[in-house]
C-alpha positions as CSV (number, residue, x, y, z in Angstrom):
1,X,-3.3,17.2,-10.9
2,X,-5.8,16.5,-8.2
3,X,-5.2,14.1,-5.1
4,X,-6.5,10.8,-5.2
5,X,-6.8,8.8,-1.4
6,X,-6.9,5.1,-0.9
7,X,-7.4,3.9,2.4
8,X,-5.7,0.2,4.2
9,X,-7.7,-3.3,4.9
10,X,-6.1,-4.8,8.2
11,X,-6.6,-8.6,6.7
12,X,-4.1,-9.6,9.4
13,X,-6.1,-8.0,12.3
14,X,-6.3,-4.7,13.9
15,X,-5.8,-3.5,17.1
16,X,-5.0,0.2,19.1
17,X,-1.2,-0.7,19.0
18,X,0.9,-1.3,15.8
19,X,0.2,-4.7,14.7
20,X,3.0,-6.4,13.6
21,X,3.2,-8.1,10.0
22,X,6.3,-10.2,9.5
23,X,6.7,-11.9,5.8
24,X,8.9,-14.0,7.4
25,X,8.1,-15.6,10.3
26,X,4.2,-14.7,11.8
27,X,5.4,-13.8,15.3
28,X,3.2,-13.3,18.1
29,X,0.7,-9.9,16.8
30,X,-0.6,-7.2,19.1
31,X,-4.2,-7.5,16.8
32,X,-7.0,-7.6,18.9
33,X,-9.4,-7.6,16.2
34,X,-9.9,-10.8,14.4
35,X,-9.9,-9.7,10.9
36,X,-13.5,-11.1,10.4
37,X,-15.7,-10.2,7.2
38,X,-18.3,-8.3,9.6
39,X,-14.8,-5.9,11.0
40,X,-13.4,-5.6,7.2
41,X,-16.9,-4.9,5.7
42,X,-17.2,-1.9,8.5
43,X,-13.8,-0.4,7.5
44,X,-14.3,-1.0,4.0
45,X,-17.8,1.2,3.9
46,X,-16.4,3.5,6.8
47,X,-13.7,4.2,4.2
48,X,-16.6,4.6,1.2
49,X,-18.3,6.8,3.2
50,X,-15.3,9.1,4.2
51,X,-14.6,9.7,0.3
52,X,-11.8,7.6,0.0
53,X,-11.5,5.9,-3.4
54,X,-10.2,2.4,-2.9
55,X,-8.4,0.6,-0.3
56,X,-5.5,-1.6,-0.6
57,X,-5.8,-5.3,0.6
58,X,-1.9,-6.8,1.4
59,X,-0.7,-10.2,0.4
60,X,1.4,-12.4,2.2
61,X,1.0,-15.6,4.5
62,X,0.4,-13.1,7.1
63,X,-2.7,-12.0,6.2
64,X,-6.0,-13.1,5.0
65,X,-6.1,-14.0,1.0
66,X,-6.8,-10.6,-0.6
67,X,-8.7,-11.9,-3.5
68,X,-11.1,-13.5,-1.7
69,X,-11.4,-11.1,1.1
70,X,-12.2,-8.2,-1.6
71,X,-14.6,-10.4,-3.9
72,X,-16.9,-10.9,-0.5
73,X,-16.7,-7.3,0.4
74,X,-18.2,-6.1,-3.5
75,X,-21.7,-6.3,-2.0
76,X,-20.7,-4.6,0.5
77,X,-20.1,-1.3,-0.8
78,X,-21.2,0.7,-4.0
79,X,-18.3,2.8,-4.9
80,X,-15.3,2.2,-3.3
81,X,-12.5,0.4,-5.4
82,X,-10.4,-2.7,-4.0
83,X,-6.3,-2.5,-4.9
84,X,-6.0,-5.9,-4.7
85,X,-2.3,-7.2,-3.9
86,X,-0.7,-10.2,-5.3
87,X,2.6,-12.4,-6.1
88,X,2.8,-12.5,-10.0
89,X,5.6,-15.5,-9.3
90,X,3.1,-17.8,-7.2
91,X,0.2,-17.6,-9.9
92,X,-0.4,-18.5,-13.3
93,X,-0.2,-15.1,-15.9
94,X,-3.2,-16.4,-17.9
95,X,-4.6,-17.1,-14.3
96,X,-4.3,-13.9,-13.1
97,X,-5.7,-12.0,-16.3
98,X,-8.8,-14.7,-16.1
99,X,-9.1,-13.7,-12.1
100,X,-8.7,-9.8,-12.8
101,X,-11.3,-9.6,-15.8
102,X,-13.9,-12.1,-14.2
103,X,-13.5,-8.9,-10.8
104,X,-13.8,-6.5,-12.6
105,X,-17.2,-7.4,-14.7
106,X,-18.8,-8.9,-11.2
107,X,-17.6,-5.3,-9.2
108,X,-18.5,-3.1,-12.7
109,X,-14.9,-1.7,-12.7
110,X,-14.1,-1.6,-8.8
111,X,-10.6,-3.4,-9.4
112,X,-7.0,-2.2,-9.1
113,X,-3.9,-4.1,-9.1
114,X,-1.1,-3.9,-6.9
115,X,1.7,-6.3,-8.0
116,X,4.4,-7.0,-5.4
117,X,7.3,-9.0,-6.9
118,X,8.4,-10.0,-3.0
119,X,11.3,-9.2,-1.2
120,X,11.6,-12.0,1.1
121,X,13.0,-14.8,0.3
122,X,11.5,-17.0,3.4
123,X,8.4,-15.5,2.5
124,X,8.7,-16.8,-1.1
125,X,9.9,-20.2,-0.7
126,X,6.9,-20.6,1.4
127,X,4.6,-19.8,-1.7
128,X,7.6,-22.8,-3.6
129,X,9.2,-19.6,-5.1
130,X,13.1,-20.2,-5.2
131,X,14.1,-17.4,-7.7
132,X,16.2,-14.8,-6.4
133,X,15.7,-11.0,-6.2
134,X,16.5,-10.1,-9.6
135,X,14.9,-12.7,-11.0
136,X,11.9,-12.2,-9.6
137,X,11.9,-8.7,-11.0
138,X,12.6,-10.1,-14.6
139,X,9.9,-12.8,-14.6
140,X,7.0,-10.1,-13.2
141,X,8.1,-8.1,-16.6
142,X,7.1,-11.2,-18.5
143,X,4.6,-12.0,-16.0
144,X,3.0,-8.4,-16.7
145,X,3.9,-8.6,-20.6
146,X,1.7,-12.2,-20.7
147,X,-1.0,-10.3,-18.7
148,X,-2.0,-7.7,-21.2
149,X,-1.4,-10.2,-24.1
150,X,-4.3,-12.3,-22.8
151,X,-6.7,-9.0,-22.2
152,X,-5.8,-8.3,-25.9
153,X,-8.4,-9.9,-27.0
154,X,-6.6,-12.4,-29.6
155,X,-4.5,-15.7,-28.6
156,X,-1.1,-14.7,-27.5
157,X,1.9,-16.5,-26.8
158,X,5.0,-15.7,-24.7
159,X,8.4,-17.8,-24.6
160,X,10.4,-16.1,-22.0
161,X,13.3,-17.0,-19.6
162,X,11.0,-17.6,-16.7
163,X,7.1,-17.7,-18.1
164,X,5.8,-19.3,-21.6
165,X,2.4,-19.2,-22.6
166,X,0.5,-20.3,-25.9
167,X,-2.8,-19.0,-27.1
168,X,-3.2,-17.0,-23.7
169,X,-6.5,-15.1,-23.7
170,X,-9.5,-14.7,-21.5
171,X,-13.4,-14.7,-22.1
172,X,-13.4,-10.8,-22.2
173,X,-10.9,-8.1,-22.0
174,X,-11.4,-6.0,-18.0
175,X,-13.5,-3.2,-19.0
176,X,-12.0,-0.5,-17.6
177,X,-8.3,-2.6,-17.8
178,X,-7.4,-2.2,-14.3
179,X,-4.5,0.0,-13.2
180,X,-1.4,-1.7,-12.4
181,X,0.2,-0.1,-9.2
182,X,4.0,-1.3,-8.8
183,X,6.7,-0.9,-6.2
184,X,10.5,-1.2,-5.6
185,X,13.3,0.6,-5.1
186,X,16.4,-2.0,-6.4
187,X,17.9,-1.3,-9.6
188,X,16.2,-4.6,-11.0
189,X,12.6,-3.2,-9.6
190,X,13.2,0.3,-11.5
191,X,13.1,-0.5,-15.3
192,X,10.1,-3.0,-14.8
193,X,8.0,-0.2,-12.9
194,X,8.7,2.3,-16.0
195,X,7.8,-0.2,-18.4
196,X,4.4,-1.5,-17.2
197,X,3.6,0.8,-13.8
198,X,0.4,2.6,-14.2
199,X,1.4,4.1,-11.0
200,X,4.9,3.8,-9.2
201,X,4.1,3.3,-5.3
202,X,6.9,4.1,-2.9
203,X,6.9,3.7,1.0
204,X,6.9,6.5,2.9
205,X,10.5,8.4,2.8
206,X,11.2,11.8,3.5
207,X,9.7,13.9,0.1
208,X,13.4,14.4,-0.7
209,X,14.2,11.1,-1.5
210,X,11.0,10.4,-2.7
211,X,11.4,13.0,-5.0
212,X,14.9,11.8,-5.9
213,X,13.2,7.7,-6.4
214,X,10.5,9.4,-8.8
215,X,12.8,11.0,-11.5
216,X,14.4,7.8,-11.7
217,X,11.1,6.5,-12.7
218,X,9.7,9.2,-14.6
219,X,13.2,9.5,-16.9
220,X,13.2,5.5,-17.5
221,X,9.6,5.4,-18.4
222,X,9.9,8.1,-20.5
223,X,12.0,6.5,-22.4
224,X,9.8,4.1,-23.2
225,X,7.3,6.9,-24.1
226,X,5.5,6.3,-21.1
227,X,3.5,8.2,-18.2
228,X,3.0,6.9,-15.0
229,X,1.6,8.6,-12.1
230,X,3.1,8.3,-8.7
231,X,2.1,7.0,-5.4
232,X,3.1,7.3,-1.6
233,X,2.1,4.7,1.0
234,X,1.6,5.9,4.5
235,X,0.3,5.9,7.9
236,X,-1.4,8.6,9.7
237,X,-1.8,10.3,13.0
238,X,-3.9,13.2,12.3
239,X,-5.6,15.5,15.3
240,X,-7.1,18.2,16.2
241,X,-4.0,19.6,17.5
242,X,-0.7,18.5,17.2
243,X,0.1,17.8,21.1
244,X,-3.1,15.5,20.9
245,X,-1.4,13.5,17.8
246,X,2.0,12.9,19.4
247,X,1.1,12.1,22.3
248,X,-1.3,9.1,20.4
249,X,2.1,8.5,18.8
250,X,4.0,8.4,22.3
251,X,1.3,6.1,23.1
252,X,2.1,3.6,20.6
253,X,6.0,3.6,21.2
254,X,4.7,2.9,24.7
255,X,3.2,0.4,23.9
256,X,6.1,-1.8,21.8
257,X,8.5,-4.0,24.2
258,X,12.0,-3.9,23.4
259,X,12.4,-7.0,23.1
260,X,9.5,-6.6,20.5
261,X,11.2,-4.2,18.6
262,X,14.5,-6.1,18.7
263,X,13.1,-9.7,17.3
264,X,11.2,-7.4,14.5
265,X,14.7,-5.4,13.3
266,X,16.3,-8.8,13.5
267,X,13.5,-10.6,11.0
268,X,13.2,-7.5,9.0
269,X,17.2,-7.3,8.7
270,X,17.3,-10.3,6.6
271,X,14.9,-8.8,3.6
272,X,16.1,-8.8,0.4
273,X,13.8,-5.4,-0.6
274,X,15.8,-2.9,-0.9
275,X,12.6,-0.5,0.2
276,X,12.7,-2.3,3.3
277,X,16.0,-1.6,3.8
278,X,15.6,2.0,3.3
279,X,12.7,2.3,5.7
280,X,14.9,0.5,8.4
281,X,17.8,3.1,7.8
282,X,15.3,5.7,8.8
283,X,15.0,5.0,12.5
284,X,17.7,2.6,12.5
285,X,16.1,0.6,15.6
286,X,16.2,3.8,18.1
287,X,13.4,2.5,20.2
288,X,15.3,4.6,23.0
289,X,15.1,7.8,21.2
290,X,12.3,8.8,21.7
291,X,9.0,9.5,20.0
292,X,10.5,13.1,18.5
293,X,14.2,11.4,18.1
294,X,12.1,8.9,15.3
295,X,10.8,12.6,13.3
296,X,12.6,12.3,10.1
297,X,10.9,15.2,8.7
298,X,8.4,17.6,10.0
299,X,5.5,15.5,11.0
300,X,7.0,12.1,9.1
301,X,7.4,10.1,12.1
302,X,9.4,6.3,11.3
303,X,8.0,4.8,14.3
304,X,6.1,2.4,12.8
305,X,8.8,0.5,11.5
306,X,10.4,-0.4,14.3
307,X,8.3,-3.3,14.1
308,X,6.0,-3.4,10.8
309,X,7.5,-4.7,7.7
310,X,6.6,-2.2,4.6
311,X,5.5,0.7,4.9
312,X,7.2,2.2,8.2
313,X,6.0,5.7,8.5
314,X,3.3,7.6,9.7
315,X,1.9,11.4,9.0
316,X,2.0,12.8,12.6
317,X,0.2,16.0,13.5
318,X,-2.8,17.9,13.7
319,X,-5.2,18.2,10.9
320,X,-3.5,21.3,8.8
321,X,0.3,20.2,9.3
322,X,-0.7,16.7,7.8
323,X,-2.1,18.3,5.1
324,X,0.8,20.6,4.8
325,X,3.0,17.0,4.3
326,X,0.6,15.6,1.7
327,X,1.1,19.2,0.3
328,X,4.8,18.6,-0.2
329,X,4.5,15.6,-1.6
330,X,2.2,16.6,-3.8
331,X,4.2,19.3,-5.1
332,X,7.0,17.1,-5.7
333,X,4.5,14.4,-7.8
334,X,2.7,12.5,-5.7
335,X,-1.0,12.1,-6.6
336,X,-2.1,9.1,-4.9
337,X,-1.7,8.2,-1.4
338,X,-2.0,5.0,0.0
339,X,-2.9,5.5,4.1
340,X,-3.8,3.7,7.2
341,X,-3.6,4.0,11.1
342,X,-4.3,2.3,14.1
343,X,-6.9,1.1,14.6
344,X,-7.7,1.1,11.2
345,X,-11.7,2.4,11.7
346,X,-11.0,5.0,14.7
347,X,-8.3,6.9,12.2
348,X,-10.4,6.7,8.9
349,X,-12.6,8.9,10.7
350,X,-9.9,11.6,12.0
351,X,-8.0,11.4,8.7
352,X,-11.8,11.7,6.4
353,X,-13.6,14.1,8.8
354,X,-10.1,16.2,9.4
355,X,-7.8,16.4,6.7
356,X,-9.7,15.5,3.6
357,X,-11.8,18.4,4.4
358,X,-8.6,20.7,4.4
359,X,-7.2,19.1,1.4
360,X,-10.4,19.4,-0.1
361,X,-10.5,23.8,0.9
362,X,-6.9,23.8,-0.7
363,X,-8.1,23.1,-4.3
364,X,-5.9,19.2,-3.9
365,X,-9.3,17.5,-4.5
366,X,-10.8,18.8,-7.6
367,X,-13.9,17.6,-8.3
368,X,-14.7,16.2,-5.4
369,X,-16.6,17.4,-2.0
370,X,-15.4,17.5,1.3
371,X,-17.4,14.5,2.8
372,X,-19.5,15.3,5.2
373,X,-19.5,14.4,9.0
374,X,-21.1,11.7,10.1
375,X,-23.5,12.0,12.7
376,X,-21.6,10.0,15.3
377,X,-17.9,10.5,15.7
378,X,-15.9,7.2,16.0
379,X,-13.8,8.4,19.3
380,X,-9.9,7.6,19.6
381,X,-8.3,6.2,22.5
């Protein structure tokens, strides 16, 4: 199966050093690009341009609404699809399937869905959402169920432990329905990803454990005689050569303070996501180890996270060794990938003029061209 690639909107801001995003306390951020609609429209067709075929939009008091911010951008661009994040728990079901059909018709079938149940529970009360972890995994199953009642196209009704709904419906099903893209790593998270996941999205861990968080998927949706695809969200670092990309990745450790570093580890400590907690055992806070000491696998550098909630790592190399990585995971599943980098324009351009032409050589984009240069280069720092 072919590769598909989904570029990042920086709705908090941008910048040339890691920008912070806590869900639990908006510290002080390194952006230095305001994460205006004239900056967000130029990534966003920078990305259409480059071949990508969506990009994903966060949620999160951190950031800039991603409903809103993807609705303005529609007229923007022709092509390129918006995986729109959002907090089933904060939102009404009926709501949501009303918001997601009325998208797609006004984008002609430009909308994906990227459910994030929330793993902090700061974060959460802050949206007046008190339920704890598991529970917030077993009212998104109903929240989800309740969703594709309403696109049914008859009245449904739902009476659930969390959610209840009565004659739910909308004016017209989503035509395509949107894909439904779905993370977590707890044991609650698991069974609610195999049952309604159109594609399981996990954060960037060595291809072994990926591999090892897939087939729990893939075995409990089969059970349910069901299909998904699977996803991998990353940063990236790609050069020409490989001395050129590490020492851009040198230049970002740099950059972070320790005492940065150390007020990040402590907030992102106290997550209840269970991801989260796996992308901090990667690096384990080793700001003193060095920018090889934080390679967790060839060219899977955990970096990042030493102060960015999420998604913590970053593919770090020149062009043909990240493709080599996307290679590995592809081979062990993966078929969508979810990247970004810093800033997020400058590396949309090293990533979609230098690797998706050697993925593209390699067969891992069927169907589709290399895209073509543009005629000026966006230079890195």
């Amino acid at each position: 199966m072919s590769i598909t690639l989904h570029w990042f909107l920086p709705t908090s801001g941008d910048g040339r050093n890691v920008v912070e995003r806590f869900h639990a306390n908006r510290a002080e951020s390194s952006a230095r690009r305001a994460p205006d609609i004239d900056y967000l429209a130029q990534v966003a067709r920078a990305a259409e341009q480059l071949g990508f075929t969506g990009v994903l939009t966060p949620t999160g008091t951190f950031c800039e609404d991603a409903w809103l911010v993807t609705a303005a951008l529609i007229r923007e661009t022709r092509t390129l699809k918006f995986l729109v994040a959002f907090r089933p728990g904060v939102i009404s079901p009926t709501l949501a399937a009303q918001m997601a059909s009325t998208y797609q018709r006004v984008s002609r079938g430009r909308l994906l869905l990227n459910v994030v149940t929330g793993g902090d529970a700061v974060e959460q009360e802050r949206f007046g959402d008190f339920h704890d972890h598991d529970s917030r995994y077993a009212r998104t199953d109903e929240f989800l169920s309740i969703v594709r009642g309403a696109w049914s196209g008859e009245p449904f009704s739902y009476d659930g432990e969390h959610l209840k709904v009565v004659g739910a419906t909308t004016l017209d099903a989503p035509d395509p329905i949107p894909a439904v893209y779905f993370g977590g790593s707890s044991d609650a998270a698991l069974p609610v990803a195999a049952k309604h996941a159109d594609v399981y999205l996990t954060w960037g861990e060595p291809p072994a454990q990926v591999a090892e968080k897939i087939a729990r998927v893939r075995e409990l949706a089969a059970a349910q005689g069901r299909e998904p695809r699977f996803g991998v969200r990353l940063h990236t670092i790609s050069r020409d050569t490989s001395e050129a990309a590490w020492a851009e990745a040198q230049r970002l450790l740099d950059a972070l303070d320790p005492a940065q570093v150390a007020e990040a580890q402590a907030q992102l400590g106290k997550s209840q996501s269970v991801g989260q907690q796996r992308m901090l055992e990667l690096h384990q806070g080793g700001l003193d180890k060095g920018v090889r000491g934080l390679e967790v696998h060839p060219n899977l550098w955990a970096g990042i996270g030493l102060v960015r909630g999420g998604a913590g790592t970053a593919l770090v190399g020149s062009h043909t060794e990240v493709a080599d990585l996307i290679e590995q995971y592809h081979d062990i599943g993966i078929t969508e990938f979810v990247l970004s980098g810093y800033p997020h324009l400058e590396e949309a351009y090293w990533f979609g003029e230098g690797v998706r032409p050697e993925l593209a050589r390699r067969g891992l984009l069927a169907g589709q061209e290399a895209a073509q240069p543009s005629a000026l280069r966006v230079a890195a720092s």
